[in-house]
C-alpha positions as MATLAB code, in Angstrom:
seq = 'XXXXXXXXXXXXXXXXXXXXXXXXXXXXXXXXXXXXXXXXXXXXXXXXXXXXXXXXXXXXXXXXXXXXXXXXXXXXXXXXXXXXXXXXXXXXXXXXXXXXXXXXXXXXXXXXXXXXXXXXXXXXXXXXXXXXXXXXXXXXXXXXXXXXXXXXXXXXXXXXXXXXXXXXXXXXXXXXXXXXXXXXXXXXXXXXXXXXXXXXXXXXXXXXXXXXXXXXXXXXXXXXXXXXXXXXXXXXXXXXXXXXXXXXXXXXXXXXXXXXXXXXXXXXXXXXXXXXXXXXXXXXXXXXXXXXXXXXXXXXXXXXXXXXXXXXXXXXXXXXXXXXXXXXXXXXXXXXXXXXXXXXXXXXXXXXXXXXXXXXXXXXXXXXXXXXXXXXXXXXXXXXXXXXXXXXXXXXXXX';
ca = [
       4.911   51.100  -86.425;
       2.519   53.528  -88.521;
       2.243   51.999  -91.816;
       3.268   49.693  -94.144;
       5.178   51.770  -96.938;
       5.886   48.947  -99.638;
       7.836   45.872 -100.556;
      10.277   44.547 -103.093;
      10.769   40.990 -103.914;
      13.276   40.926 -101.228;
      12.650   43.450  -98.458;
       9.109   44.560  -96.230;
       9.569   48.374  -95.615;
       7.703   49.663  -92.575;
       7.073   53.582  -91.660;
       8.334   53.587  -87.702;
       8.553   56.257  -85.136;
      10.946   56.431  -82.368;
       9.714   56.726  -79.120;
      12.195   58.133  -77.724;
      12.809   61.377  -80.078;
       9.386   61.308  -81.642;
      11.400   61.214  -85.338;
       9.536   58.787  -88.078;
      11.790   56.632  -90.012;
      11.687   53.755  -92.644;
      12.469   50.388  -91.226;
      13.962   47.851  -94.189;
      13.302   43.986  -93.273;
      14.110   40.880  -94.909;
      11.088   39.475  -97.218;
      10.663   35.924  -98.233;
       8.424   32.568  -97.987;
      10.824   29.618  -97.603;
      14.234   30.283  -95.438;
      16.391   29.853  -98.039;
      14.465   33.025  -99.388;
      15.020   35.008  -95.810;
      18.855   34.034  -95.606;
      19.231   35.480  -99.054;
      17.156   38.378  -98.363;
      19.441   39.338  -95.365;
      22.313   38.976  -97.665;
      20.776   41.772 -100.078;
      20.723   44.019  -96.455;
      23.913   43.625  -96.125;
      24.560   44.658  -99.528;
      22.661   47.996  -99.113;
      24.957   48.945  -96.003;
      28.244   47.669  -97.718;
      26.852   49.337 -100.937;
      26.110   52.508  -98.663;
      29.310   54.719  -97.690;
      30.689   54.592 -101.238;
      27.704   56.306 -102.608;
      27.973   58.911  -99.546;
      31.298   59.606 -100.885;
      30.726   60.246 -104.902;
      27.818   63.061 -103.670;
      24.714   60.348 -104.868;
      21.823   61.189 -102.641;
      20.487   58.513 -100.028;
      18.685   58.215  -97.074;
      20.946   58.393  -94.159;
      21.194   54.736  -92.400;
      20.974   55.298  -88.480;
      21.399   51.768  -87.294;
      21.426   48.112  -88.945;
      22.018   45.161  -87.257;
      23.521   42.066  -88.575;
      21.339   41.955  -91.653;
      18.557   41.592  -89.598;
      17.191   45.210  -90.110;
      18.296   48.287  -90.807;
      16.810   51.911  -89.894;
      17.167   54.814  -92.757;
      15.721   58.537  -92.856;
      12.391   58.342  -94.674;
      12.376   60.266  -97.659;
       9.087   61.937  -98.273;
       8.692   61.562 -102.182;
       5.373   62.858 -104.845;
       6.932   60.268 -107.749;
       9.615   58.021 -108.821;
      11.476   58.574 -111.698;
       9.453   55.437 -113.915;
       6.615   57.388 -113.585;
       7.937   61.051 -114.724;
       9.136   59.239 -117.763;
       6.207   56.951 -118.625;
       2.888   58.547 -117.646;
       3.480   62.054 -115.842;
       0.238   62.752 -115.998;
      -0.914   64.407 -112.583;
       2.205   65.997 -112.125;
       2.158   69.979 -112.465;
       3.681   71.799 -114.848;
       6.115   73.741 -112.343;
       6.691   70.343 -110.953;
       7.868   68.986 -113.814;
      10.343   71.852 -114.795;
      11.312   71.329 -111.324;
      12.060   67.424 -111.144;
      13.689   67.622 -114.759;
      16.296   70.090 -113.205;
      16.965   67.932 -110.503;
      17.454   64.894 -112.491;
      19.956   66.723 -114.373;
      21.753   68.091 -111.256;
      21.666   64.001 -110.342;
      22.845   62.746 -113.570;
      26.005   64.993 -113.170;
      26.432   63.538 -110.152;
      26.502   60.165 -111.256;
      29.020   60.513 -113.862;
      31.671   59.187 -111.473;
      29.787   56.149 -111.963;
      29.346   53.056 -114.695;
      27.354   50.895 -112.865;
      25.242   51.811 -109.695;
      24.014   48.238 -108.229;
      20.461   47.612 -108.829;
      19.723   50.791 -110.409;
      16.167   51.393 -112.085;
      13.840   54.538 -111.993;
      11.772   53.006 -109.711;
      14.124   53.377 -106.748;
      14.969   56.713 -107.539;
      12.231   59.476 -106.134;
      12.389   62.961 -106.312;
      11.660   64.840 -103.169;
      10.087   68.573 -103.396;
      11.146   69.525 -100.232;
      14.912   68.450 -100.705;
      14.164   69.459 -104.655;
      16.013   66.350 -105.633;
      16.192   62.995 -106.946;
      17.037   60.241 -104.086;
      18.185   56.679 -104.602;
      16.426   54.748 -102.171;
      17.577   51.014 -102.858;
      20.968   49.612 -104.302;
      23.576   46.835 -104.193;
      27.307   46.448 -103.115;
      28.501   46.265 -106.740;
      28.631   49.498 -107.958;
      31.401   50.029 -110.918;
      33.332   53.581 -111.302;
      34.086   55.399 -114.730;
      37.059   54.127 -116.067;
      37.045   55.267 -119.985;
      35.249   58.693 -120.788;
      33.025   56.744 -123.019;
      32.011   54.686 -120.906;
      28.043   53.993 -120.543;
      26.631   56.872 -117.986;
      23.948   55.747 -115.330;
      21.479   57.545 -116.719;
      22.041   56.956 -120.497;
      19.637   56.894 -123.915;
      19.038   53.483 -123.453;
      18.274   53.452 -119.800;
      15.791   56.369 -120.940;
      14.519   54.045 -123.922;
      13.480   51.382 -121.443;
      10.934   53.555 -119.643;
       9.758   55.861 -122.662;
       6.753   53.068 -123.490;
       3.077   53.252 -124.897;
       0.686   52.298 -122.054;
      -2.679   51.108 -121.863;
      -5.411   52.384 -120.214;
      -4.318   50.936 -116.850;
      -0.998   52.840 -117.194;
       0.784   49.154 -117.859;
       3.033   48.903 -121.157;
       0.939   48.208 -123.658;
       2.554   44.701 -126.252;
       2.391   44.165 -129.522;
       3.094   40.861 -131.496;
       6.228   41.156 -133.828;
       6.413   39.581 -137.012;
       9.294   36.556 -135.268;
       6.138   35.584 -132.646;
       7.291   37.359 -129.604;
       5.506   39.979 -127.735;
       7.425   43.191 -126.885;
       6.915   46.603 -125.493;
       5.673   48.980 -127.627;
       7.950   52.288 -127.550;
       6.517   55.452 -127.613;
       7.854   58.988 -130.358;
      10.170   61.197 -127.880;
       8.714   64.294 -127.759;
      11.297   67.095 -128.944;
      11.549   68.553 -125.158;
      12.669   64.741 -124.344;
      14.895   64.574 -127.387;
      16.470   68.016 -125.656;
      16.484   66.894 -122.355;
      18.502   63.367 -123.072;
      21.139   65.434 -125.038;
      21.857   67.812 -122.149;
      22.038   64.776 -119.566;
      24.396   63.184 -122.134;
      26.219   66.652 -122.519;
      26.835   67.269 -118.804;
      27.957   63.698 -118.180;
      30.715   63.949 -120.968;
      31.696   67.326 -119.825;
      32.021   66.283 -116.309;
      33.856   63.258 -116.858;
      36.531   65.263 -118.613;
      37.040   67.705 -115.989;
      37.507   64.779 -113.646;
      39.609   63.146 -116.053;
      41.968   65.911 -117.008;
      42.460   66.273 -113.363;
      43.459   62.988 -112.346;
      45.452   62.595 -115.428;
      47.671   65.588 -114.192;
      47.781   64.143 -110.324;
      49.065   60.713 -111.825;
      51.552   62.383 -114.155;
      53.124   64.112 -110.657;
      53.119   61.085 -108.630;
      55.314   58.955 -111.740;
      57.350   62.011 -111.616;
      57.966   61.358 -108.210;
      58.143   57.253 -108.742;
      60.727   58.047 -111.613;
      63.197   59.900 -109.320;
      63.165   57.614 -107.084;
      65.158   55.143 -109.196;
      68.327   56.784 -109.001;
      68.158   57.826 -105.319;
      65.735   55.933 -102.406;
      65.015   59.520 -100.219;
      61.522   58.493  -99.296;
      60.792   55.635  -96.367;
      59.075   52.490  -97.055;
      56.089   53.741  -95.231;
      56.270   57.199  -97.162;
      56.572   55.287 -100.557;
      53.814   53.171  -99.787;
      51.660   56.754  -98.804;
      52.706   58.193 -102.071;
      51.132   55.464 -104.331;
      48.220   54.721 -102.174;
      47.178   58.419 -102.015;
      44.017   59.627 -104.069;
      42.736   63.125 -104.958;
      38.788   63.217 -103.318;
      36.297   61.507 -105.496;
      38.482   59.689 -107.868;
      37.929   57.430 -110.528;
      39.193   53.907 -111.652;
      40.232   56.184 -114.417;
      42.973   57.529 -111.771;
      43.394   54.113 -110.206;
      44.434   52.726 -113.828;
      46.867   55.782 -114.700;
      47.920   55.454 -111.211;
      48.860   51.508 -111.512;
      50.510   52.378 -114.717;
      52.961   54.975 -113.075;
      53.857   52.169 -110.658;
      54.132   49.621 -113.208;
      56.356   52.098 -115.311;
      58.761   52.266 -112.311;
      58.656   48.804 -111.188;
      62.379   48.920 -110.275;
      61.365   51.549 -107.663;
      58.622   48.357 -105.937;
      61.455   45.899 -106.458;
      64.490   48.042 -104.046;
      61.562   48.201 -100.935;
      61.402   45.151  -98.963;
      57.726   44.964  -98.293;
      55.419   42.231  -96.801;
      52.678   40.378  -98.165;
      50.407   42.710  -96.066;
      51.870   45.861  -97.817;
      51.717   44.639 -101.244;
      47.901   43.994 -100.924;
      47.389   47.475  -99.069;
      48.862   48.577 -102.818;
      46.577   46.206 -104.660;
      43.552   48.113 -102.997;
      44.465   50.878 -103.678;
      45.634   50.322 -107.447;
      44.347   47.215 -109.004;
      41.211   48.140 -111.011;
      41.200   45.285 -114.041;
      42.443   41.773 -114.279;
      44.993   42.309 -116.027;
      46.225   44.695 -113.228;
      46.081   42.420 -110.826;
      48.250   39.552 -113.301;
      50.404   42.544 -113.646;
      50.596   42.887 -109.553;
      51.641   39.075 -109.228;
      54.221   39.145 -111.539;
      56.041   42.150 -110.095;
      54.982   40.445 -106.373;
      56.867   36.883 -106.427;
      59.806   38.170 -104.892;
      57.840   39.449 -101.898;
      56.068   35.842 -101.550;
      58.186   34.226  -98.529;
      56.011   31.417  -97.345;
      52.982   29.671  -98.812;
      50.447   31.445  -96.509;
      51.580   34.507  -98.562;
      51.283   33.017 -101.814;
      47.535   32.349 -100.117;
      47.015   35.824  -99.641;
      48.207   37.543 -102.334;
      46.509   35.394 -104.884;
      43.217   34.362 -103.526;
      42.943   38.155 -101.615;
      40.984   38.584 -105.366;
      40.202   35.347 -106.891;
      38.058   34.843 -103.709;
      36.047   38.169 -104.449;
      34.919   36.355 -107.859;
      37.141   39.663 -109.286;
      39.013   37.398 -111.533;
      38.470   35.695 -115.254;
      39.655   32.007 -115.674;
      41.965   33.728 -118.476;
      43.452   35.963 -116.153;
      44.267   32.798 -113.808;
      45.207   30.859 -116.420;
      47.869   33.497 -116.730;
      49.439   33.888 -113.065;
      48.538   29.925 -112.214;
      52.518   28.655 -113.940;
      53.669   31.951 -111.454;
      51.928   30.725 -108.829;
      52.723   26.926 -109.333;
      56.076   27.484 -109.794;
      56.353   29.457 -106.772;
      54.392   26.759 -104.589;
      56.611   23.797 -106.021;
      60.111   26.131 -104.509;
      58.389   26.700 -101.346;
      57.367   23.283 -100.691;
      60.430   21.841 -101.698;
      62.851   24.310  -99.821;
      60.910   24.440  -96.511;
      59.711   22.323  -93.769;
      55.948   23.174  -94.080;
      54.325   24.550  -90.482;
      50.345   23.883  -89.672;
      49.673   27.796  -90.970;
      51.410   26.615  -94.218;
      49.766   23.310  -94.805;
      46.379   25.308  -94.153;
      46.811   27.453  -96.569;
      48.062   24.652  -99.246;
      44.780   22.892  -98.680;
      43.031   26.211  -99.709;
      45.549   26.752 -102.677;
      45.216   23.292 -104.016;
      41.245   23.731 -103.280;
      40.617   26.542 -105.530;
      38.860   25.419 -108.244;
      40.401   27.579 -110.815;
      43.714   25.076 -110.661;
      44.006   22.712 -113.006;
      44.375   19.085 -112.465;
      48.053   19.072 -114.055;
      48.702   22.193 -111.558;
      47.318   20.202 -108.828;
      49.903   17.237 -109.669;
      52.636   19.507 -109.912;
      52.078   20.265 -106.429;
      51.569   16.693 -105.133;
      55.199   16.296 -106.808;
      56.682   18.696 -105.342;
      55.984   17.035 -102.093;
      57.558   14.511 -100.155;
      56.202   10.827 -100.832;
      55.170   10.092  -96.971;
      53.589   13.562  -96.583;
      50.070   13.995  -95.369;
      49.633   16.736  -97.608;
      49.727   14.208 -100.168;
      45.960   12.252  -99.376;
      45.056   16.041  -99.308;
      45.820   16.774 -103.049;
      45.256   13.947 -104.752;
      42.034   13.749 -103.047;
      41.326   17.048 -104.814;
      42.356   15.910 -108.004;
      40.052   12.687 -108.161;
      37.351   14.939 -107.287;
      38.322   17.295 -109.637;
];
């Protein structure tokens, strides 16, 4: 160890050097007092490497990760920074004048690259840095739950009101300086934008737009060629399972949920098509991957999907593959739950129920999101002696 670099409310970063190649590197570790507060620090490592690859991919740049280790640590380049972006917007005093030019460029050139983006997790200026010897901005923290552009208007990353947040009147200790309001609450006093700001937000906001409708126009055209495809295929099957599967699971490089939701509305315009493949469970949740974007997608899916559902274990999969991932809205369930029921009831009454099955009934029946009247349709559905039986209605006084 060399030095201690910083610390967030969650994570001790240390400045490390190895040994063995003589190369210096940051070293992220979890932070906390209590162990509740270390278990869910670890959690928030785990979110940076999960959160990692698919910022890689859009062209956002990181610090490479060399190693991590069960969310116990994890090793990343150290980026050699003069300022983050909080402090070019709200007191850039000490900076240069070249350096500013400079770092404004840059932050344009990473604001582009961002447009691919809604939502990067945990974004704010202070994790973003600009290097002078890379001459540009680096993100240097973030969460798993980043969002991709799906609408051109859409709110960009880098937006008038994330500006607005860090454009404040300070105080002589370079803290944001409060003022009373007339309701009794204190707030942040914003500062005038100077007309070289005013400028500078309208080009950001300018290249965003114009970038998101290059990448829109393009994957507009892509998805109108793969329906073409879909479409023909509904007078004459000439493509394999496996080859049909390829052609709606296939995406141009860097695409957008944009793409994903054209794409899911080709295959939902040729539904007949999904309906003359006999797929599995498995293969009909390698599609909803690949195409489901929204809620109402995934209802959409299920629908279309009950005539692939064979046993209750795939029931299990297919629904709770995304109601698990907290990806769903109680309206949406509300929705595909009388599918779903109804589905259930015919399986348990038309089949002698294996150990897998009964398994995945318990977790069925155990998903909050059913109702109690769901719940008793279920126990109905079974037969009077079954063990299964204790199971439910267990569920439903607890309910």
């Amino acid at each position: 160890m060399n030095k201690y670099l910083g610390n967030g409310d969650t994570t001790i970063i240390l400045d490390v050097t190895d040994p063995e190649n003589g190369k210096d590197y940051a070293l992220r570790l979890p932070r906390g007092k209590k162990e509740f507060d270390i278990k869910f620090s670890r959690r928030l490592l785990g979110s940076f490497v999960d959160g990692y690859n698919k910022l890689k991919e859009y062209g956002i740049p990181v610090p490479r990760i060399h190693e991590s280790h069960d969310e116990q640590y994890i090793l990343v380049e150290k980026i050699n920074h003069k300022f983050d972006l909080k402090k070019l917007l709200s007191h850039p005093e000490g900076i240069s004048k070249e350096e500013l030019k400079e770092a404004y460029k840059a932050l344009v050139k990473f604001a582009e690259r961002s447009a691919y983006f809604k939502q990067i997790g945990d974004f704010h200026a202070e994790q973003l840095v600009y290097s002078p010897k890379k001459n540009e901005w680096v993100l240097l923290d973030w969460h798993v739950n980043h969002k991709l552009v799906e609408n051109i208007d859409d709110q960009a990353i880098m937006s008038k009101t994330f500006f607005n947040k860090y454009l404040l009147e300070l105080d002589s200790e370079g803290e944001p300086l409060m003022k009373w309001r007339w309701y009794g609450k204190k707030e942040k006093v914003k500062r005038r934008l100077s007309e070289t700001e005013k400028e500078f937000i309208k080009l950001v906001q300018f290249k965003v737009e114009e970038m998101r409708k290059v990448l829109f126009n393009r994957e507009a055209n892509w998805a109108k060629r793969i329906e073409s495809e879909l479409t023909s295929l509904s007078s004459t099957t000439h493509l394999t399972k496996e080859e049909y599967i390829e052609l709606i699971t296939s995406y141009p490089e860097k695409s957008t949920n944009f793409f994903r939701s054209k794409l899911f509305e080709a295959f939902h315009n040729t539904a007949e098509v999904f309906e003359k493949y006999n797929l599995s469970i498995e293969e009909v949740l390698k599609i909803k991957s690949a195409l489901v974007s929204s809620d109402d997608d995934f209802a959409k899916l299920v629908e279309l999907s009950m005539s692939k559902v064979k046993s209750i274990e795939d029931l299990d999969k297919l629904i709770d593959s995304h109601i698990l991932d907290q990806k769903v809205t109680r309206k949406t369930f509300m929705r595909i739950s009388k599918l779903a029921t109804e589905k259930l009831n015919l399986l348990i009454s038309t089949s002698k129920l294996s150990e897998v099955d009964r398994n995945a009934l318990t977790r069925i029946a155990a998903n909050k999101l059913y109702s109690t009247s769901e719940r008793m349709k279920m126990a109905r559905a079974l037969p009077k002696h079954d063990c299964m039986l204790k199971v439910i209605n267990s569920l439903i006084r607890n309910n």
